[in-house]
ROKETOR-149467 format. One record per atom (N, C-alpha, C): atom name; residue number from 0; z, x, y. Coordinates in steps of 0.1 Angstrom, whole numbers, plus 5000, padded with zeros to 4 digits. Layout:
BEGIN
+----+-----+------+------+------+
| at |   i |   zz |   xx |   yy |
+----+-----+------+------+------+
| CA | NUM |    Z |    X |    Y |
...
+----+-----+------+------+------+
//
This chain:
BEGIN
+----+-----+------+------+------+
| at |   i |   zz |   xx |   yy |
+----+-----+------+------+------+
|  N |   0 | 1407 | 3698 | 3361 |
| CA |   0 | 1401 | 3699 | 3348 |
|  C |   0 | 1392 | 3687 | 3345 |
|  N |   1 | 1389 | 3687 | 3333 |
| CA |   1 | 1382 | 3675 | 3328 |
|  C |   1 | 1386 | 3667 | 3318 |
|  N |   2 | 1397 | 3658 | 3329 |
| CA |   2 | 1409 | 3648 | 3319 |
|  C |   2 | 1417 | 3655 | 3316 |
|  N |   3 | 1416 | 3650 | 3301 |
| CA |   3 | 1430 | 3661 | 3294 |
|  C |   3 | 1425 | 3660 | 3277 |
|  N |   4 | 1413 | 3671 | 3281 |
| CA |   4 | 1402 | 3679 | 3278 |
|  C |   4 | 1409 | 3696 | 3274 |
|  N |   5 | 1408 | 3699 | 3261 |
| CA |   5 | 1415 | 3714 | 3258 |
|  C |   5 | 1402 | 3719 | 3262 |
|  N |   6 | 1406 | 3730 | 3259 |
| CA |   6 | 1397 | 3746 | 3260 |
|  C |   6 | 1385 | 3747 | 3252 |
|  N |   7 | 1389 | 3740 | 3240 |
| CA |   7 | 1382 | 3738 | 3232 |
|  C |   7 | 1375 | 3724 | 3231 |
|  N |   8 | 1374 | 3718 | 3237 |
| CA |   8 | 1365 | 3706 | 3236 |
|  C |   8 | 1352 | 3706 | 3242 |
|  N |   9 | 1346 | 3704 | 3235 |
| CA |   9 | 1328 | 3702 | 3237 |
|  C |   9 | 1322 | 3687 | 3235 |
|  N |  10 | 1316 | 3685 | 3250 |
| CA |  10 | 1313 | 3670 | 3255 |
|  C |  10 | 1302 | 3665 | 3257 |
|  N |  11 | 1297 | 3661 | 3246 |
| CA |  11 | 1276 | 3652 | 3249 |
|  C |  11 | 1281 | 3638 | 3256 |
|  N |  12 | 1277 | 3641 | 3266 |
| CA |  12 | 1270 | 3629 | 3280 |
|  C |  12 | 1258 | 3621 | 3275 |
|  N |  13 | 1256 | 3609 | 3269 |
| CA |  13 | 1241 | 3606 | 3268 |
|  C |  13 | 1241 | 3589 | 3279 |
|  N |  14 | 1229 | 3593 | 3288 |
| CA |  14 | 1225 | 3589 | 3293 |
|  C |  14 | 1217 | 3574 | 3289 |
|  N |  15 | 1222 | 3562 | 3294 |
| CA |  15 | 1208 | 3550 | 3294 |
|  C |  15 | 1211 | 3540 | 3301 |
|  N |  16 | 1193 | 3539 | 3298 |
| CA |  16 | 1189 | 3529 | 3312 |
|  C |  16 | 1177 | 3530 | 3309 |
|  N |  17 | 1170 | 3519 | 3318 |
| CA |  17 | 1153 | 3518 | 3319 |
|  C |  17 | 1150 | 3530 | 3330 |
|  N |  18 | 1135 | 3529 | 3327 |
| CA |  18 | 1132 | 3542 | 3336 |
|  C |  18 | 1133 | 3539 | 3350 |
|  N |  19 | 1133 | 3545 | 3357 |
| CA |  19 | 1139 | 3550 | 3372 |
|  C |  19 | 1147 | 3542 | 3374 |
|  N |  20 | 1155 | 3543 | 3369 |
| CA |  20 | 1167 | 3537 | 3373 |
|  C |  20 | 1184 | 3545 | 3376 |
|  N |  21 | 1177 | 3561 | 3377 |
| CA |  21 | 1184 | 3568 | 3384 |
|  C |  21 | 1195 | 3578 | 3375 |
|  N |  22 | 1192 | 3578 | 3360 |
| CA |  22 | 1196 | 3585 | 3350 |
|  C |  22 | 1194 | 3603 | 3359 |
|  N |  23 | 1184 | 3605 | 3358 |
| CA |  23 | 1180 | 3620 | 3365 |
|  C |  23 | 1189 | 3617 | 3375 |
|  N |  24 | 1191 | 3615 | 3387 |
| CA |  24 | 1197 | 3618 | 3401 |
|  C |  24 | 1211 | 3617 | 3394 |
|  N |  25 | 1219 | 3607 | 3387 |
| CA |  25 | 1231 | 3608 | 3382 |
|  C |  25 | 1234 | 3626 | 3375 |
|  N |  26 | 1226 | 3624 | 3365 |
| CA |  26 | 1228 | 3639 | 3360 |
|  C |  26 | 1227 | 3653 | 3368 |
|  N |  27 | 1218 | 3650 | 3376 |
| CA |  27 | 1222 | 3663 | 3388 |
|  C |  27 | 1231 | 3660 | 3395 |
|  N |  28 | 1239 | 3649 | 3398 |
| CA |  28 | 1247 | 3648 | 3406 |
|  C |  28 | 1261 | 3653 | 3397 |
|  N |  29 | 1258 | 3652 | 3384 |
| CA |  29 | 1270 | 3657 | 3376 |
|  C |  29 | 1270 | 3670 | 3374 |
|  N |  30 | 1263 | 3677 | 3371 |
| CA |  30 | 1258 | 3691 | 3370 |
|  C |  30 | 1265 | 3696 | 3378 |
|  N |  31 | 1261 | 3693 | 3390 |
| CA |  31 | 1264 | 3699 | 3408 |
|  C |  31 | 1282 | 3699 | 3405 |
|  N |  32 | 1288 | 3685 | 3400 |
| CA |  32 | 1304 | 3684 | 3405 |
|  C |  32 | 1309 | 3694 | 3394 |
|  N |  33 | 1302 | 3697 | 3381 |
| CA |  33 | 1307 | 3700 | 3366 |
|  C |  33 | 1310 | 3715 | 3370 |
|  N |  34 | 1294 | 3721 | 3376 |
| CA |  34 | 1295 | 3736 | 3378 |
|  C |  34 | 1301 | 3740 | 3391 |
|  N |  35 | 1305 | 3735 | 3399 |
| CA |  35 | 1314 | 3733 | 3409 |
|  C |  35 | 1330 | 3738 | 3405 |
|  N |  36 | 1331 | 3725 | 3393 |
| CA |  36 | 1346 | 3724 | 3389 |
|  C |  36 | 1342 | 3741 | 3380 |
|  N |  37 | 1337 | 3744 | 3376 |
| CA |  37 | 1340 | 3758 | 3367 |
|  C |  37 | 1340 | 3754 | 3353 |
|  N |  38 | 1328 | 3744 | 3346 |
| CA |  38 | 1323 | 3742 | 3335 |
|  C |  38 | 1307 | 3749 | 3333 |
|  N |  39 | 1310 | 3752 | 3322 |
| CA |  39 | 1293 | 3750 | 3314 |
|  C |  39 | 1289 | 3738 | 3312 |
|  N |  40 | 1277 | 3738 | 3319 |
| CA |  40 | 1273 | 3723 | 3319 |
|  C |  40 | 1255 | 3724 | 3321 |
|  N |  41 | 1246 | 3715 | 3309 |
| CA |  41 | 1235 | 3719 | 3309 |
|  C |  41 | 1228 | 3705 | 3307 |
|  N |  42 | 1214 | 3704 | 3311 |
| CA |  42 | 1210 | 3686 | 3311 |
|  C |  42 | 1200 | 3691 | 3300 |
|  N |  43 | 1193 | 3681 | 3292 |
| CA |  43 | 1184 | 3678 | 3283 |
|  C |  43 | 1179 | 3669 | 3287 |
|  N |  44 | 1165 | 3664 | 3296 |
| CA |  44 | 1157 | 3658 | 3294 |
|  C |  44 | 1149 | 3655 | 3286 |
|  N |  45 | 1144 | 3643 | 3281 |
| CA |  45 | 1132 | 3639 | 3271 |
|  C |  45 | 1123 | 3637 | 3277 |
|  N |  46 | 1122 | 3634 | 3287 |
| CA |  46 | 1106 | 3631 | 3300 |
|  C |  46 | 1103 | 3649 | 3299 |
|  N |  47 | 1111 | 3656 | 3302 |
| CA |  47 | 1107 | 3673 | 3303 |
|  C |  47 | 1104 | 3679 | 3291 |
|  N |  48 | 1110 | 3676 | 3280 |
| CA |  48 | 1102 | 3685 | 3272 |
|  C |  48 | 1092 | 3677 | 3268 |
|  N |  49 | 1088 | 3661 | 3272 |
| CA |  49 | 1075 | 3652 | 3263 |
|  C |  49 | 1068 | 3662 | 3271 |
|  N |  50 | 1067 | 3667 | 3289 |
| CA |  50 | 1061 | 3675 | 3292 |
|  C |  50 | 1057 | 3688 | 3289 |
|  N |  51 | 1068 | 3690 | 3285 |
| CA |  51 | 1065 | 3708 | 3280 |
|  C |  51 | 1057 | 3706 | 3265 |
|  N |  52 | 1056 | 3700 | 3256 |
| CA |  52 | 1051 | 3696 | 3245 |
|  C |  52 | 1036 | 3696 | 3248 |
|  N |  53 | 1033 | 3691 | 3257 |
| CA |  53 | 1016 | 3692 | 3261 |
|  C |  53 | 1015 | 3672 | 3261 |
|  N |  54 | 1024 | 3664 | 3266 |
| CA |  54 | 1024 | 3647 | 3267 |
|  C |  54 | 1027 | 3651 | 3284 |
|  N |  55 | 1019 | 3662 | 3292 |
| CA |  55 | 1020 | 3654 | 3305 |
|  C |  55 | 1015 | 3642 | 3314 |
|  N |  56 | 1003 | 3641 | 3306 |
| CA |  56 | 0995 | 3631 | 3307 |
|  C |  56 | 0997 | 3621 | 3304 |
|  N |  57 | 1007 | 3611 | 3295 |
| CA |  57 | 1005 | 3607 | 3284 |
|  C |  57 | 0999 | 3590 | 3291 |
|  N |  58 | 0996 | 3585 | 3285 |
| CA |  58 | 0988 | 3573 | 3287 |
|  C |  58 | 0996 | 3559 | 3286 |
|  N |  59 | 0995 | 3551 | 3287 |
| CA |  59 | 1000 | 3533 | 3290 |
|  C |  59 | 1003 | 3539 | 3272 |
|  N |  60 | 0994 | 3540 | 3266 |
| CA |  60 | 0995 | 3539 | 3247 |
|  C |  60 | 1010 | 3545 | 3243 |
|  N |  61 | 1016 | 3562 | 3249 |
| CA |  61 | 1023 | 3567 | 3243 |
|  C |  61 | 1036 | 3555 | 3247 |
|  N |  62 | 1039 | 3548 | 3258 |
| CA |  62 | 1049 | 3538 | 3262 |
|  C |  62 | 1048 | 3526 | 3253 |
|  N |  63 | 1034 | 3518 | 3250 |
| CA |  63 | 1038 | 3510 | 3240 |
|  C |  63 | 1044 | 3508 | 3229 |
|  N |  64 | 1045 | 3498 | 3225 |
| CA |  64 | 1052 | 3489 | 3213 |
|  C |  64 | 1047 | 3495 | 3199 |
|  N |  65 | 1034 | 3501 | 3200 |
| CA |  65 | 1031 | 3504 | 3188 |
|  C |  65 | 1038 | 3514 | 3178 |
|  N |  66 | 1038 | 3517 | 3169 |
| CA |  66 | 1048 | 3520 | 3159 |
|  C |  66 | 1046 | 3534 | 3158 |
|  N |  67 | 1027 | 3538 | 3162 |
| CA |  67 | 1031 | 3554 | 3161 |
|  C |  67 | 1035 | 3564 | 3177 |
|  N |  68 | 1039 | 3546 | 3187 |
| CA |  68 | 1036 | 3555 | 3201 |
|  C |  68 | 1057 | 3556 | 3197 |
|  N |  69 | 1057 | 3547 | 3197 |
| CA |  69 | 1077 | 3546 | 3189 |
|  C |  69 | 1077 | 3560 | 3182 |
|  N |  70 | 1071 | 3560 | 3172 |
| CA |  70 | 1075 | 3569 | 3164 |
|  C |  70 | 1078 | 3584 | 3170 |
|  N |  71 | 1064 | 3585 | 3177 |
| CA |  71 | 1064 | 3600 | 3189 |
|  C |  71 | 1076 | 3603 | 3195 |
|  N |  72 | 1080 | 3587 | 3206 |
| CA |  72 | 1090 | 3589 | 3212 |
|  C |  72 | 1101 | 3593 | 3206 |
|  N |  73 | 1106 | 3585 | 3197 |
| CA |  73 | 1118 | 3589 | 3189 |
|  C |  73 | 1117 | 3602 | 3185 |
|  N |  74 | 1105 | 3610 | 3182 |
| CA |  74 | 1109 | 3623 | 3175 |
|  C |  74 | 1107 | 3632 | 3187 |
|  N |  75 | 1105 | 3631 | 3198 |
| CA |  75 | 1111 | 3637 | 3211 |
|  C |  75 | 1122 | 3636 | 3217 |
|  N |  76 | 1126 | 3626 | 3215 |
| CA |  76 | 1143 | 3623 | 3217 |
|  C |  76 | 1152 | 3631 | 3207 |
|  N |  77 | 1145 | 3630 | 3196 |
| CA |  77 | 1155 | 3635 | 3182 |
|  C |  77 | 1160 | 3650 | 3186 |
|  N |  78 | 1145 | 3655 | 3190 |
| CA |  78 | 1147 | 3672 | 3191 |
|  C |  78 | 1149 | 3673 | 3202 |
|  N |  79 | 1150 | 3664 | 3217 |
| CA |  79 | 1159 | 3670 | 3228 |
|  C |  79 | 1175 | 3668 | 3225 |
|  N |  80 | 1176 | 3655 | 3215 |
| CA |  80 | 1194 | 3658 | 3212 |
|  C |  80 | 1200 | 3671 | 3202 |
|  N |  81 | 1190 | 3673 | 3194 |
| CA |  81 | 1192 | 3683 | 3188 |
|  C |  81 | 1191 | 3696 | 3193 |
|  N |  82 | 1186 | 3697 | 3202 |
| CA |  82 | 1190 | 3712 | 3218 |
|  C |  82 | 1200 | 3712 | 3216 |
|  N |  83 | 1206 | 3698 | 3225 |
| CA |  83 | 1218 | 3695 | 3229 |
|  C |  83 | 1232 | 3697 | 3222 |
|  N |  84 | 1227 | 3694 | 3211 |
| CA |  84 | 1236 | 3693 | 3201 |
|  C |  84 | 1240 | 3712 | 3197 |
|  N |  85 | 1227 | 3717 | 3198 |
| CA |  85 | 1226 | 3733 | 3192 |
|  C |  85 | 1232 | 3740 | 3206 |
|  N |  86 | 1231 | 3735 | 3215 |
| CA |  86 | 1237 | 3746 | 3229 |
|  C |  86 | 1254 | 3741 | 3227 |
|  N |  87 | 1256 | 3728 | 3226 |
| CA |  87 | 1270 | 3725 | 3228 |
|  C |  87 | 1280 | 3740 | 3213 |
|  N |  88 | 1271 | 3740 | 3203 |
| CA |  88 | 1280 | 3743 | 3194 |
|  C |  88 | 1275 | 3762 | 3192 |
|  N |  89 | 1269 | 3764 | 3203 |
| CA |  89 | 1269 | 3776 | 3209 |
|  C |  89 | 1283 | 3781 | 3214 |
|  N |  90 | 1286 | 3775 | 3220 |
| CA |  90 | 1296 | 3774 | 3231 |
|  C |  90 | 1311 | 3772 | 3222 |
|  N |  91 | 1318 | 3784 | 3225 |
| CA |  91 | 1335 | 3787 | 3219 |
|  C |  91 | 1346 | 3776 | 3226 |
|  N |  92 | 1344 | 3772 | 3241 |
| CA |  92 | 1353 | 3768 | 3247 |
|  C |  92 | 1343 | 3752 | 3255 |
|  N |  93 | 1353 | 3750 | 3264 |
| CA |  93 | 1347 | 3734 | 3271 |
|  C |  93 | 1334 | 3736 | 3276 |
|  N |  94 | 1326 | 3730 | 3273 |
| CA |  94 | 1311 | 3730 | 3281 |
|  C |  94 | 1306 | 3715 | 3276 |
|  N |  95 | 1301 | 3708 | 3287 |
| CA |  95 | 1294 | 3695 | 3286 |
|  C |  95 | 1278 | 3696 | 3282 |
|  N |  96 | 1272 | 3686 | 3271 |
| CA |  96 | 1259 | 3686 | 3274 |
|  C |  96 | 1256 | 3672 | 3281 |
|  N |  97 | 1245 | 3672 | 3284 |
| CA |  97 | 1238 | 3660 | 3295 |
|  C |  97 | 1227 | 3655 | 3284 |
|  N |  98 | 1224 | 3645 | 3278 |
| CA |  98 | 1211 | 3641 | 3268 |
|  C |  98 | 1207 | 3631 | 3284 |
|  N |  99 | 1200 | 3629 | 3288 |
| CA |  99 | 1194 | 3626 | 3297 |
|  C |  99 | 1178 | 3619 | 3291 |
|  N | 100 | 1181 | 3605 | 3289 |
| CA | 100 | 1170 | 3601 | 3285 |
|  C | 100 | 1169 | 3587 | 3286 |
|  N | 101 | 1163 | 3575 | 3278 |
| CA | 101 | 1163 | 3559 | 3282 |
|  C | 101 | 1178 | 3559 | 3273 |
|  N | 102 | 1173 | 3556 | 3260 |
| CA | 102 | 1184 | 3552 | 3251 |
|  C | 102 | 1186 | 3538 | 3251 |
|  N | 103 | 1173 | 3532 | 3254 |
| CA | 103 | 1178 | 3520 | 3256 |
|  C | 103 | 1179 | 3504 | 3240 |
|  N | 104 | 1174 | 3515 | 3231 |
| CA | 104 | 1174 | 3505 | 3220 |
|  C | 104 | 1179 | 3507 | 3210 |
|  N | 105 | 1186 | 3499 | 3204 |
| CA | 105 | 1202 | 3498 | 3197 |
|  C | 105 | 1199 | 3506 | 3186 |
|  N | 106 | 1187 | 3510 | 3182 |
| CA | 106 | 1187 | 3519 | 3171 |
|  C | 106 | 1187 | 3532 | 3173 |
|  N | 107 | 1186 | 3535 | 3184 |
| CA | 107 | 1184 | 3549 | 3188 |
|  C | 107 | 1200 | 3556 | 3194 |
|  N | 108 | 1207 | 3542 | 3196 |
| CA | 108 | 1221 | 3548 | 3202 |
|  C | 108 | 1229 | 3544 | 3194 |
|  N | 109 | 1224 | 3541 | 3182 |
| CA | 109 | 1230 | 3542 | 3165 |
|  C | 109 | 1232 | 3557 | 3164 |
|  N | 110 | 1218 | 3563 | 3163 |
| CA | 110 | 1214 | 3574 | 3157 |
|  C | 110 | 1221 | 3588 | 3167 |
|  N | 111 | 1222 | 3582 | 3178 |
| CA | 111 | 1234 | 3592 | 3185 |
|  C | 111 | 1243 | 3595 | 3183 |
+----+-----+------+------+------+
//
C-alpha cells in the first residue's frame, strides 16, 4: 500500500527544484511505481500547460524578474494546481496527484 494510507486518502505530491534538475524524470519514475502498485496517479505539469496555453515559445522575458513575467508564471502555476487539486477531489478513494513544477520561492510554497 501506500504507508498507512486509508482508502480514502487523497495525496498532492508537489514537486521543487530549479529547472532540470530532474523534477520530470522523478515524477515519471513515480507514476510508473504508483500505477504499478494499483493507484490512481496523475502528473500536472506547469512547463506543459505554459505550452498548451500558446507560451511555447516563450522568450528570456517570460523567465525574468519582472513583475508581469512573475505574475504570468504564478497564474500558470495557480491553475495547474488547481487541476490538481479538481482531479484529486474527483476521486472517492486513494489516488495521488503529482504538481510537477519549480516551486522554488517561498511565496509560492506558502500558497500551496
Amino acid at each position: 500500500g501506500l504507508g498507512g494510507y486509508t482508502q480514502s486518502n487523497r495525496v498532492l505530491l508537489c514537486m521543487v527544484g530549479l529547472p532540470a534538475r530532474g523534477k520530470s524524470y522523478i515524477t515519471k519514475m513515480l507514476m510508473r511505481y504508483l500505477t504499478w502498485s494499483g493507484f490512481p496517479v496523475r502528473a500536472f505539469n506547469a512547463g506543459n500547460l505554459r505550452r498548451q496555453t500558446g507560451n511555447c515559445s516563450a522568450s528570456a522575458e517570460f523567465f525574468s524578474s519582472a513583475e508581469s513575467a512573475t505574475k504570468m508564471r504564478e497564474q500558470i502555476a495557480d491553475e495547474c494546481m488547481h487541476e490538481a487539486i479538481a482531479w484529486l477531489r474527483m476521486h472517492k478513494s486513494v489516488c495521488v496527484a503529482i504538481f510537477d513544477a519549480t516551486n522554488t520561492t517561498t511565496r509560492r510554497r506558502q500558497r500551496i
